[in-house]
N, C-alpha and C positions, 0 to 999 in steps of 0.2 A: 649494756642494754640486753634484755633477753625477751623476747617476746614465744609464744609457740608458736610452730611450723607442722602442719598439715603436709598431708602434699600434697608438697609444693603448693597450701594454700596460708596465709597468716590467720591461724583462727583466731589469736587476741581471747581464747578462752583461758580461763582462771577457774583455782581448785572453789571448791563449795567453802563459800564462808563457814569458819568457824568464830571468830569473832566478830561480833557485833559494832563495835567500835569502827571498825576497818570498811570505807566506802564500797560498794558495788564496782565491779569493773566497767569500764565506759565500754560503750559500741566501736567499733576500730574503724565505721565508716569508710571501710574501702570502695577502692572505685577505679574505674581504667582510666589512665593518662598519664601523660607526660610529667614526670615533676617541672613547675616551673617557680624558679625566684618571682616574689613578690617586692623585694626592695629596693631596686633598679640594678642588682647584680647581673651582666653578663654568662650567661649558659655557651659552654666552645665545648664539643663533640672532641673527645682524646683523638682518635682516626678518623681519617676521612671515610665518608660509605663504601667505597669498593676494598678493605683491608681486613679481609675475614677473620671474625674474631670466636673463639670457643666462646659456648654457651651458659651461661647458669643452668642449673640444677633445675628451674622452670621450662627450660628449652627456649622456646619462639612465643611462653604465653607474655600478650603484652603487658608494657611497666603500668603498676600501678601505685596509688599514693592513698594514704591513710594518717589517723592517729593512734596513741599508743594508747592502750585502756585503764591506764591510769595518770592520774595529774604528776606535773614535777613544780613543787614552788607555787599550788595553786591553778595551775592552766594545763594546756594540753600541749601535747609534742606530736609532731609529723615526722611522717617515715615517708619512703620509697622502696618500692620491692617488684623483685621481676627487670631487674637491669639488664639489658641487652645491650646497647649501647653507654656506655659509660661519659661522661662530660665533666668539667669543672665550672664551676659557677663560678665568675672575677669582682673582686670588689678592688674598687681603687680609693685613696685615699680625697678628701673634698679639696685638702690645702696642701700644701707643701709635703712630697712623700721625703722618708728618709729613708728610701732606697731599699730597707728589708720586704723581705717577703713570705708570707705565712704558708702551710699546705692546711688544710683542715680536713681530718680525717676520721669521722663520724662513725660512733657504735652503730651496734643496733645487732652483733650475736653473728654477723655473716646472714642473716633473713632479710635484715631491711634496713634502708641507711637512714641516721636521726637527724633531717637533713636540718631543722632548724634547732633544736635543744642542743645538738653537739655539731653545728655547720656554722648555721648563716649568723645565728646568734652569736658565736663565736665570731666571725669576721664583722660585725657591728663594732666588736672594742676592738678590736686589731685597728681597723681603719680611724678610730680615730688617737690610735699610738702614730700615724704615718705610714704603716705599713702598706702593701700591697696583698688581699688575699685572695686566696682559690679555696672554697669547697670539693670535695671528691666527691661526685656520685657514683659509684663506684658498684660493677657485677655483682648482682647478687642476687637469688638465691646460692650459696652454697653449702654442704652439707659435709663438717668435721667427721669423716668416718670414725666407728668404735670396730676395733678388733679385740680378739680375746677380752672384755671387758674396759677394752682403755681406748679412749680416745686419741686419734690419730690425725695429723695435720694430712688436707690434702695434698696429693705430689705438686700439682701447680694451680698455685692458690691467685682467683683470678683479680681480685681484688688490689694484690702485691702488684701484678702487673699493672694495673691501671695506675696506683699510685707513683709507682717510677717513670709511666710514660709522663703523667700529670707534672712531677717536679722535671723532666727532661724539656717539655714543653719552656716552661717558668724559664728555662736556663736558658735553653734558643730563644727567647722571647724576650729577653730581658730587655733590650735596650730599647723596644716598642714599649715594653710595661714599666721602662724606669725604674727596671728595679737591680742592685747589684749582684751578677750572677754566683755571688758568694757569700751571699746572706740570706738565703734563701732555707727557710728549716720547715719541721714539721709540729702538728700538735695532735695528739690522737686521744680516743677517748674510747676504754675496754677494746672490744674486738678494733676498734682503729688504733689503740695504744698498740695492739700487740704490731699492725703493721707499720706504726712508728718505728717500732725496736728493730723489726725483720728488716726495714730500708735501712735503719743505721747502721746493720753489722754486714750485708752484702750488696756486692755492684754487681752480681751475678742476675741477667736477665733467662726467661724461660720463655719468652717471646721472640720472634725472628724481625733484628733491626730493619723498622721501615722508611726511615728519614733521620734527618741533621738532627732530631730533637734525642733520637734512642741513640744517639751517639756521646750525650752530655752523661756528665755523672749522676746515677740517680739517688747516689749518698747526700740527705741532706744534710748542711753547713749547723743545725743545731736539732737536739728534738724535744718538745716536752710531752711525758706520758703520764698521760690523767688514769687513773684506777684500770690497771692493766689486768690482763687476763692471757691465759694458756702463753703463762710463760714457768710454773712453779709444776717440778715432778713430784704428787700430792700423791704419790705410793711406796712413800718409802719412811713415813711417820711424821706426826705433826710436827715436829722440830726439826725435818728437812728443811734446804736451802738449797736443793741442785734444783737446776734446769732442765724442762725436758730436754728431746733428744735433740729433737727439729731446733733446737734454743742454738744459735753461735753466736760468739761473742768477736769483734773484731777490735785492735788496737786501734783500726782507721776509726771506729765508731765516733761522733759530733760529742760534744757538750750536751750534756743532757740533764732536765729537770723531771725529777717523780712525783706526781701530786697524790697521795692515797689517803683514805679517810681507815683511820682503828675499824669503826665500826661496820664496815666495806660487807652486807651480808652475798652478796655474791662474788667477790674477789678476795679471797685472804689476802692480810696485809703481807704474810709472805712471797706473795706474787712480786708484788716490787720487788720486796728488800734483797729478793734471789738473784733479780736485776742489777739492782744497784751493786750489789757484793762483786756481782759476777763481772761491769765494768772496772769498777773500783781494781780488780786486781789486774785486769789488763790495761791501766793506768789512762784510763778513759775518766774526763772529770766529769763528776756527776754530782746533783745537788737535790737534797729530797726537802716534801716538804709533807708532813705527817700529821694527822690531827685526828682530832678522841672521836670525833662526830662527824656527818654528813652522807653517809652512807655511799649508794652507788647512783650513777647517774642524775646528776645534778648540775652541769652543765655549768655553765655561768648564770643560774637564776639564784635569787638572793633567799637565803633564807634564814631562820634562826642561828644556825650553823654556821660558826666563822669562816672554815673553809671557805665557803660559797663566794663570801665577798673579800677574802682575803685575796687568796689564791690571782689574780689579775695581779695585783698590784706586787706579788714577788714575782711573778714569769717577768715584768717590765723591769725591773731591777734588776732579776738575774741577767735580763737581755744586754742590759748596759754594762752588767759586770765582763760581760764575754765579750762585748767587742763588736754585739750585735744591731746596737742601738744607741742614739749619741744621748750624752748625761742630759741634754737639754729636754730632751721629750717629756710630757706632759704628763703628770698622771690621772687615768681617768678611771 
């Protein structure tokens, strides 16, 4: 997801049409307040309030919630921006869990999280595979530095932080969440794929351990990476395949699934394939799944495009091919 950033304001403005065909951009209808789940998902605050935490790139302005200014599949998508406080949202399974557990780790470019098109929407099918999931609402404003013309990862990306505390929680918490603390993976979507990849290759924290929970490993047990980004060095000719710099690859890295779309206009499909090459040789097994059509952010909403309605039903096969998930589960 990519929206524009002001400062530190979401203007949701778009270039002047030039085709006609192409709808107006919606109003981004922002507003001040707390994100809140509407589906009876549980909101748990990462730290407790006295655990001083560095800032977004907003400072102290408070969180606000909006839509993104154009449809996905027909409807509109919600965001959150100006994260101070970061939380996971819990959904639990209605019947019988089998014991896995999801992280859901939402685009939106580092400006704003897509809390339902690539969150809640997302834990809606998880939970009725058995799963257990958690949404990341996750710091943010932050802002990719460019030097000399190239974009540059920040030194301590707050976002990363949040989501290792997020999956350290899951793991302290397992036996209240029912869930096994060794099935526990992640699922990200662009700017949240890239921080799928970054927790799969380091247990290296940049935060100072405050409890039992930042003592669990915060490597998750599997990842899948939906249409990733800032992971492909795009300065060294279009038929590169290195990695940027900020890019490590670990042999520890989980089982991991690629989901990217041919016609991806804000992600080259080299962005995975650099990935995938790059576990592949540190004998990391990894399973893509590649398609002519669906472009970028698309979430789990259904549309002409097979992707859209396929993509579910191989993450739950690949999950039982790993080990993740028992043959018995259901497909929905």
């Amino acid at each position: 997801m990519a929206i524009a950033l002001g400062t530190w304001g979401l203007t949701g403005a778009a270039p002047a049409r030039t085709d006609p065909a192409k709808p107006a951009p919606l109003p981004k209808n922002e507003r001040v307040g707390i994100w809140q789940p509407v589906d009876g998902g549980e909101q748990i605050p990462l730290w407790s309030p006295d655990v001083a935490l560095a800032k977004p790139d907003s400072g102290n302005r408070p969180e606000a919630t909006g839509n993104g200014t154009g449809l996905v599949a027909g409807r509109k998508w919600h965001w959150a921006t100006y994260v101070t406080r970061p939380t996971m949202t819990l959904y639990r399974p209605t019947g019988p869990g089998n014991g896995a557990a999801l992280l859901v780790l939402p685009g939106g470019g580092f400006e704003v999280v897509a809390m339902d098109l690539e969150g809640t929407e997302i834990c809606d099918w998880a939970v009725r595979q058995g799963m257990t999931c958690a949404v990341l609402k996750y710091r943010t404003p932050q802002v990719w530095p460019v030097v000399d013309g190239r974009q540059q990862r920040p030194e301590t990306l707050l976002a990363l932080e949040d989501a290792q505390r997020a999956i350290g929680l899951l793991r302290q918490r397992a036996k209240t969440y029912g869930i096994d603390p060794h099935k526990i993976g992640v699922i990200g979507f662009s700017a949240g794929a890239y921080l799928a990849a970054n927790m799969s290759n380091t247990e290296a924290r940049s935060y100072p351990i405050a409890d039992a929970a930042d003592r669990q490993s915060p490597r998750p047990d599997f990842a899948v990476i939906a249409y990733t980004a800032r992971m492909l060095d795009n300065s060294r000719g279009k038929n590169n395949l290195e990695l940027r710099p900020w890019v490590t690859i670990s042999a520890k890295a989980p089982p991991t699934m690629i989901l990217h779309a041919m016609d991806d206009p804000m992600d080259d499909i080299r962005q995975p394939l650099a990935y995938a090459l790059a576990l592949n040789a540190a004998k990391v097994p990894v399973d893509m799944r590649v398609y002519a059509k669906g472009g970028h952010a698309f979430g789990l909403r259904p549309t002409a495009d097979p992707i859209t309605t396929q993509w579910p039903e191989q993450v739950r096969q690949w999950l039982q091919d790993i080990g993740m998930m028992a043959k018995t589960a259901h497909p929905r």
